[in-house]
N, C-alpha and C positions, 0 to 999 in steps of 0.2 A: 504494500500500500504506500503509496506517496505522500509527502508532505500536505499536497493541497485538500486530499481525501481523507486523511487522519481526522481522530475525534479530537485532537487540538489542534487550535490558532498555530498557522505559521511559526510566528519568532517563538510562543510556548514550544514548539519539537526540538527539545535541545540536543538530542542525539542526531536528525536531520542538520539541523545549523550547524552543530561544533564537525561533523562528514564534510558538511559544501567546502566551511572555511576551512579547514585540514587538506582537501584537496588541492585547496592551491599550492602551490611550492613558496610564496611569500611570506608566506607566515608562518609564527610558531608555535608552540602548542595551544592550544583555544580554553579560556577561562569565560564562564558565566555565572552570575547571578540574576535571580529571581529578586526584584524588591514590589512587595505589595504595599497599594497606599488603597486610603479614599478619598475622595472627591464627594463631598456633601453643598449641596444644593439645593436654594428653591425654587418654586414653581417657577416665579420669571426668570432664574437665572435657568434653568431646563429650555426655557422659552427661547431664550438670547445662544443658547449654547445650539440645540438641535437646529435655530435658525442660520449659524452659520456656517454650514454644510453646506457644498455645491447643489446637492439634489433637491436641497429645501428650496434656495433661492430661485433655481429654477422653473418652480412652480408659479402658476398666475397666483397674482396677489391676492385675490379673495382666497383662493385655495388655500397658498400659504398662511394665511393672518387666521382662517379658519379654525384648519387644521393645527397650528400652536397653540390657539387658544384654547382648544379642546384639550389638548396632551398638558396646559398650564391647570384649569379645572381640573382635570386627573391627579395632577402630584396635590391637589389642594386639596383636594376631596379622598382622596383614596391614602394618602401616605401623610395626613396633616401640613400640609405646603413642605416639609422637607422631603428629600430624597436622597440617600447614602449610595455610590456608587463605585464599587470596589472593581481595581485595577491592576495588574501587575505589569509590571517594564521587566522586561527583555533584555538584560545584557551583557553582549558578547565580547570578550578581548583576546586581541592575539599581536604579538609584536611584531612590527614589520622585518624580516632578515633583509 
């Protein structure tokens, strides 16, 4: 099975990434960490945040302004205007030779 097909996210396949980068002959042995954080937010920062996405913008504006305002109503209503949003970064080093 391939990375893109795997039950996890790309940069998460650390056994796939630490193989790519080891294939090349420029570098040297390959180090990662995993760092989790959260990201807590509210409704209009969800609002401002999912609006700045390419695929948001390029929606017609009624659509767009609709469609956030509903997903704003949602974190307000359903999650008390906060939302906690857990994340982990991806990262790989390797020294250049």
């Amino acid at each position: 099975m391939n990375s893109s097909t795997s039950a996890h996210p790309y940069a998460l396949d650390v056994r796939a990434r630490t193989e790519e980068i080891s294939a090349n002959s420029h570098f040297g042995p390959v180090e990662h960490i995993l760092i989790p954080g959260t990201a807590t937010q509210t409704a209009e920062q969800v609002r401002l945040f999912l609006g700045s996405f390419s695929h948001w913008m390029t929606r017609q504006d009624a659509v767009r302004v609709d469609l956030l305002a509903a997903i704003e109503r949602l974190v307000d209503d359903t999650f008390g205007g906060i939302v906690h949003r857990p994340f982990l970064t991806a990262l790989y080093t390797a020294q250049r030779l």
